[in-house]
Backbone as JSON, one array per atom type, in Angstrom:
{
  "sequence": "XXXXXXXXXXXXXXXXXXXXXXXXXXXXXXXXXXXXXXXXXXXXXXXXXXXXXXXXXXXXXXXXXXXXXXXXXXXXXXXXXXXXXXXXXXXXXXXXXXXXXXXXXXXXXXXXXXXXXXXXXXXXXXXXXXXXXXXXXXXXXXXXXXXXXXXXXXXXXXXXXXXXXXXXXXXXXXXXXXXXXXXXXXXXXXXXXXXXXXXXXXXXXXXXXXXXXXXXXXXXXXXXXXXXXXXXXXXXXXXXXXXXXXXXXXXXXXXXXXXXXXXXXXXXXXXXXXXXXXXXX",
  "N": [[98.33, 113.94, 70.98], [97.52, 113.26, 74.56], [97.48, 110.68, 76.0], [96.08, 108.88, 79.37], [96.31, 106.21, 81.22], [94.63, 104.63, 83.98], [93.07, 106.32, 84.43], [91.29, 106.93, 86.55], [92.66, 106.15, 89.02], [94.24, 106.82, 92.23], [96.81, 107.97, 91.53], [96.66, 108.87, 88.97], [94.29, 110.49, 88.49], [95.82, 112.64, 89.68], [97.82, 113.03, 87.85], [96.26, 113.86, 85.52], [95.16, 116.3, 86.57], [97.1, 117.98, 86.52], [98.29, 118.13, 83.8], [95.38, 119.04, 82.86], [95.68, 121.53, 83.22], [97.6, 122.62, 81.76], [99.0, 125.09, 79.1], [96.85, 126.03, 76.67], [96.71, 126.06, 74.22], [98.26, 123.41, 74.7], [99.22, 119.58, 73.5], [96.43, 117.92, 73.74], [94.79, 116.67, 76.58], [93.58, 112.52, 77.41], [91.36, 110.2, 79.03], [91.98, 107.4, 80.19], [90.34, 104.3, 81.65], [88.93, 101.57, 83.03], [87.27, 102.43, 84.5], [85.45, 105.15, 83.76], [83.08, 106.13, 84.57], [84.05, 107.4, 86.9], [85.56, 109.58, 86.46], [86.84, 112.54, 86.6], [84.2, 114.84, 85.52], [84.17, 116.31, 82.15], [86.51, 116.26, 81.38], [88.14, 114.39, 78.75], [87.76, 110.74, 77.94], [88.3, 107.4, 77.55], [87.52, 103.87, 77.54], [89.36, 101.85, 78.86], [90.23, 98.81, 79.34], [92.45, 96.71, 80.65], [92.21, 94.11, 80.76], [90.14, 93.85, 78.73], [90.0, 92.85, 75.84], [88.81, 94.26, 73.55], [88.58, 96.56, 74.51], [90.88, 97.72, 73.85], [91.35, 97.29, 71.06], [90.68, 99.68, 69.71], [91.42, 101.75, 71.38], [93.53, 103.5, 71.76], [94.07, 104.85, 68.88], [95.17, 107.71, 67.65], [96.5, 108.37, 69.41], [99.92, 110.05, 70.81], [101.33, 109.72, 72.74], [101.78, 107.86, 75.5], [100.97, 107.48, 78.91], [101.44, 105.17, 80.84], [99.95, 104.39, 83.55], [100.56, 101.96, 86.37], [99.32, 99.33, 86.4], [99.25, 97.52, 88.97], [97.5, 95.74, 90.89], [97.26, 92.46, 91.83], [98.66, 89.07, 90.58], [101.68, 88.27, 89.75], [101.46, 87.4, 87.16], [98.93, 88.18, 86.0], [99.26, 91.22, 85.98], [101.75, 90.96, 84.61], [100.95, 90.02, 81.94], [98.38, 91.87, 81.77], [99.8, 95.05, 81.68], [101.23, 93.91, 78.95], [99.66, 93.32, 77.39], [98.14, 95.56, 76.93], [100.82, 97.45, 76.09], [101.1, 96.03, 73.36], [99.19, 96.81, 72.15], [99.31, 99.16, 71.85], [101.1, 99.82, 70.54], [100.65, 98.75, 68.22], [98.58, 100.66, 67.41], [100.62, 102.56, 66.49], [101.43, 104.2, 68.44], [103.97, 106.72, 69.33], [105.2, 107.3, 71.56], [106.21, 105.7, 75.11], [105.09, 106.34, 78.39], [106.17, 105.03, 81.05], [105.2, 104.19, 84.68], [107.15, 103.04, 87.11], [109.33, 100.9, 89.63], [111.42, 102.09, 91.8], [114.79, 101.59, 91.41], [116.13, 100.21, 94.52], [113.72, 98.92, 94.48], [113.45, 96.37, 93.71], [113.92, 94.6, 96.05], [111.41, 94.54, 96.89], [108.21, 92.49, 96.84], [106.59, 92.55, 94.88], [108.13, 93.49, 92.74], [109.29, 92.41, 89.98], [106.6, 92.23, 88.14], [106.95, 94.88, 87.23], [109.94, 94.93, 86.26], [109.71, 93.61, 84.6], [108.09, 94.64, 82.46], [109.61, 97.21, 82.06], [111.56, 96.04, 80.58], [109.94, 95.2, 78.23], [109.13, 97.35, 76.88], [111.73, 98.26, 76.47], [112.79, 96.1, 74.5], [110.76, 96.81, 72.65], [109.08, 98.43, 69.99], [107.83, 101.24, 69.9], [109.09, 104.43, 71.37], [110.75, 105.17, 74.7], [110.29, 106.09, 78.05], [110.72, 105.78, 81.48], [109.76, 105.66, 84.66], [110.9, 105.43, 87.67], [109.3, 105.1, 90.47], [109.63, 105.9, 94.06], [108.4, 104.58, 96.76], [105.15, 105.65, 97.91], [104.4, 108.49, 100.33], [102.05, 108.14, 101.37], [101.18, 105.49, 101.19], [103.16, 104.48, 103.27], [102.1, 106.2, 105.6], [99.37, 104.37, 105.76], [100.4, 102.09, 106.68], [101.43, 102.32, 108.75], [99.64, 102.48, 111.28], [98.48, 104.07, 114.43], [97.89, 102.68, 117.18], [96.25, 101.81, 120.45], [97.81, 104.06, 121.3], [100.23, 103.63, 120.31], [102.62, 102.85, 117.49], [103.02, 100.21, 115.79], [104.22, 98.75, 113.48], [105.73, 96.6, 111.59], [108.5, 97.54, 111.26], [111.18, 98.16, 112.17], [114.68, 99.29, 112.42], [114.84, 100.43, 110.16], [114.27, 102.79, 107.36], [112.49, 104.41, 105.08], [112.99, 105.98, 102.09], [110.54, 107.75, 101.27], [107.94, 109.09, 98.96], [105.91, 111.99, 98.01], [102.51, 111.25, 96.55], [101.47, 113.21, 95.08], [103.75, 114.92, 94.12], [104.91, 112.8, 92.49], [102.49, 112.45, 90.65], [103.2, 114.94, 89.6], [105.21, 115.04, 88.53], [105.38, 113.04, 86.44], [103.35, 114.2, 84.99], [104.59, 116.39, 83.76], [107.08, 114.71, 82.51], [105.16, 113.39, 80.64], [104.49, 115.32, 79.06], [106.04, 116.42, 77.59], [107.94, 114.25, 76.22], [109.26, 113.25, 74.67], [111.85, 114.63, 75.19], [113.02, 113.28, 77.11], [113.67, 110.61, 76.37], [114.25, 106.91, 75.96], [115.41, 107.23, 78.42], [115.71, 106.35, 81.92], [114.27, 107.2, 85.16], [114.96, 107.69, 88.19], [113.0, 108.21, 90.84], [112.65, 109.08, 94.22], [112.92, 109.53, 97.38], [113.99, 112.77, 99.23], [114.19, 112.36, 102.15], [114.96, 109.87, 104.07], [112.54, 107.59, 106.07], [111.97, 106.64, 108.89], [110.27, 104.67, 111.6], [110.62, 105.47, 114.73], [110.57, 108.41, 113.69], [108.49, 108.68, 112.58], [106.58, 108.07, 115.08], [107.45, 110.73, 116.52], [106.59, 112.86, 115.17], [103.72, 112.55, 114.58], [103.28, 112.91, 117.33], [103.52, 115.19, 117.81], [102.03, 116.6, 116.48], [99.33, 115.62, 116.81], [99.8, 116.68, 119.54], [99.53, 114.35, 121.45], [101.21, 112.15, 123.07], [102.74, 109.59, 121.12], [104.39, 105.92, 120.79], [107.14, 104.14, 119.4], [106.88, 101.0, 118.91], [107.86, 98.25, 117.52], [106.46, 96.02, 115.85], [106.94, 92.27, 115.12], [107.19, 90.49, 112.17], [105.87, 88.33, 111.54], [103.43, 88.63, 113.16], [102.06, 91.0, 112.01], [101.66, 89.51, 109.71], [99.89, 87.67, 110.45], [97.77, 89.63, 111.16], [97.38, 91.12, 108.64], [96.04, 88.99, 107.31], [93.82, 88.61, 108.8], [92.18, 90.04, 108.22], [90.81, 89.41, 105.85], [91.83, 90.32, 103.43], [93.13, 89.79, 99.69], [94.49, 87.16, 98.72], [97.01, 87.23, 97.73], [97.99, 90.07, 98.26], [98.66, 89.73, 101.29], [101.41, 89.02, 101.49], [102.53, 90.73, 99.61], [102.37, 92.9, 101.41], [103.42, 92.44, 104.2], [105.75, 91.95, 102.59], [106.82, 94.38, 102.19], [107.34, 95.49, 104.63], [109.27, 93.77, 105.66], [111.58, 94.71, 104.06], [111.91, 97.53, 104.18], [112.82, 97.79, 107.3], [114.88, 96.1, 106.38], [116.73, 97.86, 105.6], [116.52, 98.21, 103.01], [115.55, 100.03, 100.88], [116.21, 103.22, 102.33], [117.46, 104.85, 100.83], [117.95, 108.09, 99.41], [117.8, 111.01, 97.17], [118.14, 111.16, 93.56], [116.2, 112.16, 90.8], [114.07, 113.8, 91.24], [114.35, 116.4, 92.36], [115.45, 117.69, 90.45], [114.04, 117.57, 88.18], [110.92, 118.91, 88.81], [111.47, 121.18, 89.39], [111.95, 121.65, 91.76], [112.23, 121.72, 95.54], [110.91, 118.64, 96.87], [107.93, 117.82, 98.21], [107.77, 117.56, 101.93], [107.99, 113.98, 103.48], [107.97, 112.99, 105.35], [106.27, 114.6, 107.17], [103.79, 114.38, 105.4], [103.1, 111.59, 105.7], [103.16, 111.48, 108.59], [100.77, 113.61, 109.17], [98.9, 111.92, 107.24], [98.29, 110.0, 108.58], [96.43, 106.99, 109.75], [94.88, 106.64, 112.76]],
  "CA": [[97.41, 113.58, 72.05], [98.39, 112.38, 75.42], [96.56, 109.18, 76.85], [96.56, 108.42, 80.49], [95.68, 105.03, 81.93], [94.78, 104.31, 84.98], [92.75, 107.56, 85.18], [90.45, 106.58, 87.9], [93.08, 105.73, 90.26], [94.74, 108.21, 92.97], [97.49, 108.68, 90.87], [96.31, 108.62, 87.52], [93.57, 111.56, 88.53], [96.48, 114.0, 89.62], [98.62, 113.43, 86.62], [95.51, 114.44, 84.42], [94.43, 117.69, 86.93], [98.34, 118.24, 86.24], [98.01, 118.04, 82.33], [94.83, 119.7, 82.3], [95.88, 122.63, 83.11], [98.66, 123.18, 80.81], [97.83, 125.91, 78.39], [95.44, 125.82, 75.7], [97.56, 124.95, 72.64], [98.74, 122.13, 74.59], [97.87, 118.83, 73.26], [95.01, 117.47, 74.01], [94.52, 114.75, 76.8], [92.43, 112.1, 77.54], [91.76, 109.73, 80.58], [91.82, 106.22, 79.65], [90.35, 103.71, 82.14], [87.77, 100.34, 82.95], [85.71, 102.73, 84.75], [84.87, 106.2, 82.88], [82.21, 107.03, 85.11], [84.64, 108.05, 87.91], [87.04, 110.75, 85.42], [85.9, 114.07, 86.51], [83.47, 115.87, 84.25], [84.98, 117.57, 81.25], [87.33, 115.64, 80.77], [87.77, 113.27, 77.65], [87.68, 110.12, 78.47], [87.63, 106.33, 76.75], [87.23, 103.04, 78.31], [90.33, 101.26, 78.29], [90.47, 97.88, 80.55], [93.88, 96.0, 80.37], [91.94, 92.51, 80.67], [89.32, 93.52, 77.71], [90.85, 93.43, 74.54], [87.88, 94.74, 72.81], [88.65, 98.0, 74.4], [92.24, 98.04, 73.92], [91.5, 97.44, 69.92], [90.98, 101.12, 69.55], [91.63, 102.68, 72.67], [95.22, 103.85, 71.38], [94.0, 105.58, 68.19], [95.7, 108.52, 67.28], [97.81, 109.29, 70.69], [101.29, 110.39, 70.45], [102.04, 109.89, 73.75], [100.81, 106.95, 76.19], [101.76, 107.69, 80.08], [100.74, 103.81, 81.21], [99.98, 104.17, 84.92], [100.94, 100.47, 86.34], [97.99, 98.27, 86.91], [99.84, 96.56, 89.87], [96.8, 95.11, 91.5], [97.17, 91.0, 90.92], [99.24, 88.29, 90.88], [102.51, 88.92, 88.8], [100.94, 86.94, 85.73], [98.51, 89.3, 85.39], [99.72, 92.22, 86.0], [102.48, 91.35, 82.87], [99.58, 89.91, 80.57], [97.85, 93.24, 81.42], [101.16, 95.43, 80.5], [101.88, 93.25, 77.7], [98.65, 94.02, 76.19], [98.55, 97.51, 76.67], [101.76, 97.57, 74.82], [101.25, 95.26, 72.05], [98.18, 97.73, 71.54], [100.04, 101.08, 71.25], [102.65, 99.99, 69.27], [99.87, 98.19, 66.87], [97.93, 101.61, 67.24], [100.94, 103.9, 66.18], [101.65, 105.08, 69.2], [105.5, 106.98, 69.47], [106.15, 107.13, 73.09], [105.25, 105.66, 76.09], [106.21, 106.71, 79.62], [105.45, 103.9, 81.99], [105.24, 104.78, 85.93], [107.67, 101.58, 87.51], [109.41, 100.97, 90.51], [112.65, 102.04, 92.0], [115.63, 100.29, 91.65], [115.93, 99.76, 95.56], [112.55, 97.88, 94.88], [114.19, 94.93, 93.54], [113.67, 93.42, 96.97], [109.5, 93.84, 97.05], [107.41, 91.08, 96.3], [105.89, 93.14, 93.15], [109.1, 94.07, 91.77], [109.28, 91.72, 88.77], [106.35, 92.51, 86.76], [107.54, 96.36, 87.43], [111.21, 94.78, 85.51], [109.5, 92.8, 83.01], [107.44, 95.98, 81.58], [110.39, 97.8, 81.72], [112.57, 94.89, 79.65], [109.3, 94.63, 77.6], [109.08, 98.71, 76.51], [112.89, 98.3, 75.7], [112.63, 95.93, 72.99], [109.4, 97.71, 71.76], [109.11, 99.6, 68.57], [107.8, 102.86, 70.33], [109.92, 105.57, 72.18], [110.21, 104.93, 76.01], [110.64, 106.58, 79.4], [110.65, 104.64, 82.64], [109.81, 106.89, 85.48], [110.96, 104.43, 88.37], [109.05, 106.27, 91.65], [109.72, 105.37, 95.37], [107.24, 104.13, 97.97], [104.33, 106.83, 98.32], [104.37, 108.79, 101.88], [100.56, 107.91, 102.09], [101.31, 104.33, 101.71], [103.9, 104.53, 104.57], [100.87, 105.92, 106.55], [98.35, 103.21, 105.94], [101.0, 101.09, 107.02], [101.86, 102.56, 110.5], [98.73, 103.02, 111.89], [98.66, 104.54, 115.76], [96.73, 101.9, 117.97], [96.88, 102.4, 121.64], [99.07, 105.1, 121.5], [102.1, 103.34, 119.56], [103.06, 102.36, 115.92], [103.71, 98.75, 116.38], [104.15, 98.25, 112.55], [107.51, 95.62, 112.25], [109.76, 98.74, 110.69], [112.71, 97.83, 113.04], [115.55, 100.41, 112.53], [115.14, 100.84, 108.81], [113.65, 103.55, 106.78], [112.3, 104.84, 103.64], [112.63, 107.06, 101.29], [109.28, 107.84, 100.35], [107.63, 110.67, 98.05], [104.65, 112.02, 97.9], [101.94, 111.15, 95.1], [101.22, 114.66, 94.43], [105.17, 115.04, 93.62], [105.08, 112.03, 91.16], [102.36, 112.77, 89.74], [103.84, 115.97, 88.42], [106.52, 114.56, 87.84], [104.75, 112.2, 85.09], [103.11, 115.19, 83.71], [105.94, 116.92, 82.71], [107.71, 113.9, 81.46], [104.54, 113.19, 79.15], [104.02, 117.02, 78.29], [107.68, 116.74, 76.32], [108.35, 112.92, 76.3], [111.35, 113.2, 73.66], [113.15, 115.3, 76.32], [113.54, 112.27, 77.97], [113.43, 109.35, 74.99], [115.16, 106.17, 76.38], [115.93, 107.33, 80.39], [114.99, 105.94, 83.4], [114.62, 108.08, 86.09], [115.04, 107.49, 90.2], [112.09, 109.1, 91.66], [112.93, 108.67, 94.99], [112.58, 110.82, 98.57], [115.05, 113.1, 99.54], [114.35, 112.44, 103.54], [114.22, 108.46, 104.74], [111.68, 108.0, 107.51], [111.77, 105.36, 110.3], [109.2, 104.27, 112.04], [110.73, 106.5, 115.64], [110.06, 109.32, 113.41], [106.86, 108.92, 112.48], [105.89, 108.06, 116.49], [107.69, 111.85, 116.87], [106.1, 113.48, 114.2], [102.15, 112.25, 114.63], [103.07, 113.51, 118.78], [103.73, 116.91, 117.29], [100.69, 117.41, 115.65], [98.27, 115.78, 117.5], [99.48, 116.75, 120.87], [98.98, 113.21, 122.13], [102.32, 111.01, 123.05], [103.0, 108.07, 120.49], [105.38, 105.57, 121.31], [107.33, 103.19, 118.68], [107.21, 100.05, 119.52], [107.98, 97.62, 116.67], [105.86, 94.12, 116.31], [107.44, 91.41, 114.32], [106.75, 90.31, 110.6], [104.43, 86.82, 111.99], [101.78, 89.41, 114.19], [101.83, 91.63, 110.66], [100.78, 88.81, 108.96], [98.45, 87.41, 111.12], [96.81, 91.15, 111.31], [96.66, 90.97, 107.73], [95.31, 87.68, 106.86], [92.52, 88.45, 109.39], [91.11, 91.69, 107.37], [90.38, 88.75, 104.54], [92.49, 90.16, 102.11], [92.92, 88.78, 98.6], [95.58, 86.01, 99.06], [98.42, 87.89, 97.15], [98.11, 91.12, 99.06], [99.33, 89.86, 102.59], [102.81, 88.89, 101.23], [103.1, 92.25, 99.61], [102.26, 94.04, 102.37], [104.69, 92.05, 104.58], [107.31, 92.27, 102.34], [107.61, 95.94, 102.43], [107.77, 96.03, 105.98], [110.56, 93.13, 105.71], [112.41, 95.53, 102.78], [112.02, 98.89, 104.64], [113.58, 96.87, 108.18], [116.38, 95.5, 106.05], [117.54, 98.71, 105.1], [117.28, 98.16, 101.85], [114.75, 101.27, 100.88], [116.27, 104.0, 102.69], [118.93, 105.5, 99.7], [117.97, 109.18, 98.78], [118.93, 111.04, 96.29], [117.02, 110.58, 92.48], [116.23, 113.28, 90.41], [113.05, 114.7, 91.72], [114.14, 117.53, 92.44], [115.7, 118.34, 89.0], [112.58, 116.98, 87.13], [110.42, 119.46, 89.47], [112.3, 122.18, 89.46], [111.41, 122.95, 93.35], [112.21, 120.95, 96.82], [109.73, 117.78, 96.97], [107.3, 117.84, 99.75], [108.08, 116.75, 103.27], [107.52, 112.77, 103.4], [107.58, 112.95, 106.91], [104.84, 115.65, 107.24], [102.46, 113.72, 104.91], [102.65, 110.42, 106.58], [102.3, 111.9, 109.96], [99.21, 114.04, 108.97], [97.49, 111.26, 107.0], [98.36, 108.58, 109.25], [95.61, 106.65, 110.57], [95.14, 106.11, 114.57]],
  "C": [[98.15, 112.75, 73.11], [97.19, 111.58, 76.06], [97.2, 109.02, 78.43], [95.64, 107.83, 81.13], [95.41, 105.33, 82.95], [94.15, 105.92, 85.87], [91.84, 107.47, 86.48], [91.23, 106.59, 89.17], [93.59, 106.85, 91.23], [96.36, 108.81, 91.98], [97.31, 109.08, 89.84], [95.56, 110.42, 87.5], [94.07, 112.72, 88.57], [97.01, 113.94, 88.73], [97.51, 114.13, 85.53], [95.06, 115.79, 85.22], [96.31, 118.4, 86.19], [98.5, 118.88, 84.5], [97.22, 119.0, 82.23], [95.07, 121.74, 82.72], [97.42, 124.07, 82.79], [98.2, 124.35, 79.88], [97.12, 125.03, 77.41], [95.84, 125.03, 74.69], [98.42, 123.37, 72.65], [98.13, 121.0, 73.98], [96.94, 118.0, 74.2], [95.14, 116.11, 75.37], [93.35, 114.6, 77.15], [92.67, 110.89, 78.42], [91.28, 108.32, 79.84], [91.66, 105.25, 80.9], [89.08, 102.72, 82.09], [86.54, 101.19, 83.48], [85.48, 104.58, 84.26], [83.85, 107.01, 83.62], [82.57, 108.06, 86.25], [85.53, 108.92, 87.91], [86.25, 111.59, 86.21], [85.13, 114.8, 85.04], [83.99, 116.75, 83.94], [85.74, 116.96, 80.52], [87.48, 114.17, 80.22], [88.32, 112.18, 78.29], [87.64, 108.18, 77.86], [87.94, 105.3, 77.66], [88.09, 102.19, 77.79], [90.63, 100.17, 79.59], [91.52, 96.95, 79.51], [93.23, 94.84, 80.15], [90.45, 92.48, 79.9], [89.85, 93.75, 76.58], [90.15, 94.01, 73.56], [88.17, 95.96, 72.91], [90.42, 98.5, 74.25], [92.65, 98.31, 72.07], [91.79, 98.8, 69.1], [91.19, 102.1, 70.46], [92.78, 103.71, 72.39], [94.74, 104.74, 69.94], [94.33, 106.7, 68.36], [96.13, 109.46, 68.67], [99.03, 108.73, 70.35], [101.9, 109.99, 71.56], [101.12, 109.17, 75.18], [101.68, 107.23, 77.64], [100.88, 106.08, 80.63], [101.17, 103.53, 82.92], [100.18, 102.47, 85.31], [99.43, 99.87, 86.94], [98.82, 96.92, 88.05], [98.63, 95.35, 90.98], [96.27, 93.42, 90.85], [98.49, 89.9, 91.15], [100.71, 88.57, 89.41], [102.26, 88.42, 87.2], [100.05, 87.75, 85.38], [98.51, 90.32, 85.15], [100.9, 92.42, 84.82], [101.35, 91.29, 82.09], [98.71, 91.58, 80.52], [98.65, 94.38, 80.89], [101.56, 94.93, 79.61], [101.08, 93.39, 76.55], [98.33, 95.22, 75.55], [99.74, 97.75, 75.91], [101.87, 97.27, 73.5], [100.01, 96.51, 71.11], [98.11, 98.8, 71.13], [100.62, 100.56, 70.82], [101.74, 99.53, 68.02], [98.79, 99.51, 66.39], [98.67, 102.68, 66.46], [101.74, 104.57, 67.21], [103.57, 105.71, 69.51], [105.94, 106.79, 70.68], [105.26, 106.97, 74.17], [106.05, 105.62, 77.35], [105.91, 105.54, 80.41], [105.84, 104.06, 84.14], [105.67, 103.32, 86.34], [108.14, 101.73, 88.93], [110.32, 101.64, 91.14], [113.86, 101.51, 91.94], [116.07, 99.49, 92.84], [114.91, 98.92, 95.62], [112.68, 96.78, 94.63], [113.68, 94.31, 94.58], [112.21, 93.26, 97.53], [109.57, 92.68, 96.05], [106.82, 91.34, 95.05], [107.07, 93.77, 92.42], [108.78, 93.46, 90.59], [108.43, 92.18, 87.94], [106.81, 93.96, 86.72], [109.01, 96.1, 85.9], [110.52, 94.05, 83.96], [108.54, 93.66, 81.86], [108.69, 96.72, 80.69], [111.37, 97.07, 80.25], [111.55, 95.02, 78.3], [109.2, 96.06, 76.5], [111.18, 98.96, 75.65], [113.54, 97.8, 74.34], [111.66, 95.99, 71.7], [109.64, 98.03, 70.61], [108.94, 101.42, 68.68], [109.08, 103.43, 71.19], [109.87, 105.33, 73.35], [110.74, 106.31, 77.14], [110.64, 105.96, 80.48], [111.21, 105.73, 84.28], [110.02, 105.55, 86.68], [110.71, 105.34, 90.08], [109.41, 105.17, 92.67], [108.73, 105.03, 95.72], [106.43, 105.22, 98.04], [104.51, 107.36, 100.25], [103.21, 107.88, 102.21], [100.84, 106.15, 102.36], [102.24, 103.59, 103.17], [102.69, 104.69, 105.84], [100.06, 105.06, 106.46], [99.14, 102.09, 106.55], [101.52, 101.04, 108.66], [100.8, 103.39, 111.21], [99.36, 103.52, 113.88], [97.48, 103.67, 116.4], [97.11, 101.81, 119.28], [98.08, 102.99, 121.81], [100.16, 104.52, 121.22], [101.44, 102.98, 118.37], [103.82, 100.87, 116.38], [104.03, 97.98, 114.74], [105.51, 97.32, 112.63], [108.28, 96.1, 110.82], [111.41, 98.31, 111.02], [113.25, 99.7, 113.05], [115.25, 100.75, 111.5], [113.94, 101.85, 108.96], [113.45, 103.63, 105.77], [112.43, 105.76, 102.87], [111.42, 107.28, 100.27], [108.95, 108.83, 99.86], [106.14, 110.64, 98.02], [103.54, 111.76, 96.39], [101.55, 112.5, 94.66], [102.61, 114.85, 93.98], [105.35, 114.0, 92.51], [104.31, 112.09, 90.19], [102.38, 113.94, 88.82], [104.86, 115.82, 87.7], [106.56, 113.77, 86.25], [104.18, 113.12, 84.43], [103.8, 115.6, 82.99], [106.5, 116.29, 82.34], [106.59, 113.6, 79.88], [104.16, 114.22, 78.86], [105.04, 116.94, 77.17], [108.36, 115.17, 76.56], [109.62, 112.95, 75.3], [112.1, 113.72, 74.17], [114.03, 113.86, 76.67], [113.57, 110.51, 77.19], [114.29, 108.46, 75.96], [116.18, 106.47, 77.64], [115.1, 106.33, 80.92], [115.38, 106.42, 84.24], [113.89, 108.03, 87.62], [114.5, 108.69, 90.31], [111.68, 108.94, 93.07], [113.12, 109.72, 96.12], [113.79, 111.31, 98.56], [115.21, 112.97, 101.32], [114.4, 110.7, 103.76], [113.74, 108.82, 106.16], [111.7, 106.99, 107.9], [110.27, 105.54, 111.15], [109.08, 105.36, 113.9], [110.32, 108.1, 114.48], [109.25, 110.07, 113.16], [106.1, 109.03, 113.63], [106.21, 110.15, 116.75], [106.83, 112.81, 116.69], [104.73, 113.53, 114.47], [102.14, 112.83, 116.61], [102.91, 114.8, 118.42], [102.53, 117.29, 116.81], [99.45, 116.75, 115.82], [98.4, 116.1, 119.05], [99.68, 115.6, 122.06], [100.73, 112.43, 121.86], [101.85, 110.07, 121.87], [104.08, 107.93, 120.7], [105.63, 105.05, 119.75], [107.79, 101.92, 118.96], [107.15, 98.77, 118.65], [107.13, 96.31, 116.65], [106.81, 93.2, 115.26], [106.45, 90.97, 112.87], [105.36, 89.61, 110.74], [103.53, 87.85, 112.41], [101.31, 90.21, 112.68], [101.13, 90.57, 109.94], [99.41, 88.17, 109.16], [97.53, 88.65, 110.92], [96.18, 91.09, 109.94], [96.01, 89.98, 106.58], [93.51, 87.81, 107.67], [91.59, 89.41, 109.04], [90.71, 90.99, 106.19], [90.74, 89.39, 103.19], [92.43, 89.7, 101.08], [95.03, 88.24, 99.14], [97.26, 86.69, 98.41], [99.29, 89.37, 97.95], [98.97, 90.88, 100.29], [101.01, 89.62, 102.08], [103.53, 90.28, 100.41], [103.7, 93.27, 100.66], [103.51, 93.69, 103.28], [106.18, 92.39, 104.14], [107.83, 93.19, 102.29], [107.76, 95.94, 103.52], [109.0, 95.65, 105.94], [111.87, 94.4, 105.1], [112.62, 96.6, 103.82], [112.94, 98.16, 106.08], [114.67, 96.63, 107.53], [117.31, 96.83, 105.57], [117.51, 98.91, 103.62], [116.32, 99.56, 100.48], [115.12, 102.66, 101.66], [117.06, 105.18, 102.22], [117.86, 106.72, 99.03], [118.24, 109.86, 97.9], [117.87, 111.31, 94.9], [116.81, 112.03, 91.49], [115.04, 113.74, 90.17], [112.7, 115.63, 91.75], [114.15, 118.53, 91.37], [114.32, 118.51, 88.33], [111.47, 118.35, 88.07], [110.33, 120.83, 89.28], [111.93, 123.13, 91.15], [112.48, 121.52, 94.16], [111.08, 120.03, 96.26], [109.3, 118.14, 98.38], [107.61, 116.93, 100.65], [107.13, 115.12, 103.33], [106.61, 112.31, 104.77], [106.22, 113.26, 107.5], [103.77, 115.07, 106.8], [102.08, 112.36, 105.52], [102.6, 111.04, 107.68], [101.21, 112.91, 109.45], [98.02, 113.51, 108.4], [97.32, 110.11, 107.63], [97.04, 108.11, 110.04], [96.0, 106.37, 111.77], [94.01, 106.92, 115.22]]
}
C-alpha cells in the first residue's frame, strides 16, 4: 500500500490522480490528510493531521510505502515537530520506505530551507528505507510572485533567474518514485528546471500571449516587503516570500540540470510558458 500525505494540497492531489491510474494490480493507494472531505470521491482516504497524534497512532497501518508531501506551512519548529512525528509514526507503524518531497540543494539559501535539511538528516538515521526527492521552485509559484500591475512586473528579481518546474512534472515524478521506491532506496534526487527564467522573460513572454506590452521594471526587496506586510499575512510568510526574491536576484537559483528528465522519461514542460499563462495581472 502506498500512503500519500498531504492529499488535499495542489501537489499531493496530482501525485494521487498520477497513482490512481496505474493499472489494476497495482498496489493500492490511499490519500492521507487533516481534511478528507476535500480527496476526490473514490478515493481511499484516512485522516492523518501532523499536529494530532491521535490520528497519526494508526494512520500508518499496513503501508509499505509512505510518499510524505512536506507540510511547509509554519514556523521552522513546527514544521520539524510535524515531520518528526510523521516519521516516528511510520517507522513505529512498520512502514519500509518513505519518499519525502524536499528542497533543492540551491535552496540552502531560502528562509525554509532548514526544516527541508533536518527531515532529510532525520529520514537518514531512520530505521525505514528512504528517498529524498529534492524539487525546484514551482513555475506557478514564480507566477504568483510576478504579478503584471500597470503594465510591468515590478517584482525585485534583478538580473537573476530560476530554474523552476512545473507541479504537474513533480508530481509525476513522485509517483513513479513511490510506484517502485526500492529502485531508488537511499538517493536524493535534483528535481530541478531545465530553462532558468528572469524576470525580462517573463515581461516577454506574458506580451506574447496576451498581446498587451509588459515592461520589467524591478522594485527593490523594502517595497516587496512593505506590499507584503500590508496583505496581513501570517508573520513568518513575509520573510519567506522576500527571501526568494532576494535568492532568485542573487543568482543563486538559476543552475539547471537535475534528473527530471531521466526520472520522466520525456522533456519537462516549459517553465516559462506556465508562469506566463498563469501569471496574474
Amino acid at each position: 500500500m502506498i500512503l500519500v500525505t498531504g492529499a488535499s494540497g495542489a501537489l499531493g492531489r496530482l501525485v494521487i490522480e498520477h497513482l490512481a491510474a496505474r493499472p489494476a494490480e497495482a498496489p493500492d493507494v490511499v490519500a492521507g490528510t487533516r481534511n478528507p472531505e476535500r480527496v476526490p470521491a473514490g478515493v481511499p482516504v484516512r485522516r492523518i493531521d501532523f499536529d494530532d497524534p491521535a490520528s497519526l497512532a494508526g494512520g500508518f497501518d499496513g503501508v509499505d510505502t509512505l510518499l510524505l508531501v512536506s507540510a511547509g506551512y509554519g514556523e521552522d519548529d513546527a514544521v520539524i515537530a510535524r515531520h518528526g512525528a510523521a516519521i516516528d509514526a511510520a517507522e513505529k507503524a512498520g512502514v519500509g520506505h518513505i519518499v519525502y518531497t524536499s528542497l533543492s540543494a540551491a535552496g540552502d539559501h531560502l528562509p525554509y530551507a532548514l526544516a527541508h535539511r533536518w527531515t532529510e538528516r532525520r529520514l537518514r538515521s531512520g530505521t525505514a528505507g528512504w528517498t529524498i526527492l529534492r524539487n525546484g521552485l514551482y513555475a506557478e509559484l514564480l507566477a504568483t510572485l510576478t504579478p503584471v500591475v500597470d503594465g510591468a512586473i515590478t517584482a525585485p528579481l534583478g538580473d537573476g533567474r530560476l530554474a523552476a518546474v512545473a507541479r504537474e512534472d513533480l508530481a509525476e515524478a513522485a509517483a513513479l518514485v513511490a510506484a517502485d521506491a526500492a529502485a531508488r532506496a537511499g538517493r536524493i534526487c535534483e528535481l530541478v528546471g531545465e530553462e532558468a527564467v528572469g524576470g525580462a522573460d517573463l515581461a516577454r513572454a506574458r506580451s506574447a500571449a496576451t498581446g498587451t506590452a509588459v515592461a520589467y521594471e524591478p522594485g527593490t526587496l523594502a517595497q516587496a516587503r512593505e506590499a507584503f506586510t500590508a496583505l496581513g499575512l501570517a508573520p513568518f510568510q513575509v520573510p519567506m516570500l522576500v527571501g526568494t526574491y532576494s535568492a532568485v536576484a542573487g543568482g543563486f537559483l538559476s543552475g539547471t540540470g537535475g534528473e527530471l528528465r531521466d526520472l520522466l522519461g520525456r522533456a519537462p514542460r516549459s517553465a516559462l510558458e506556465i508562469a506566463a499563462a498563469s501569471q496574474p495581472g
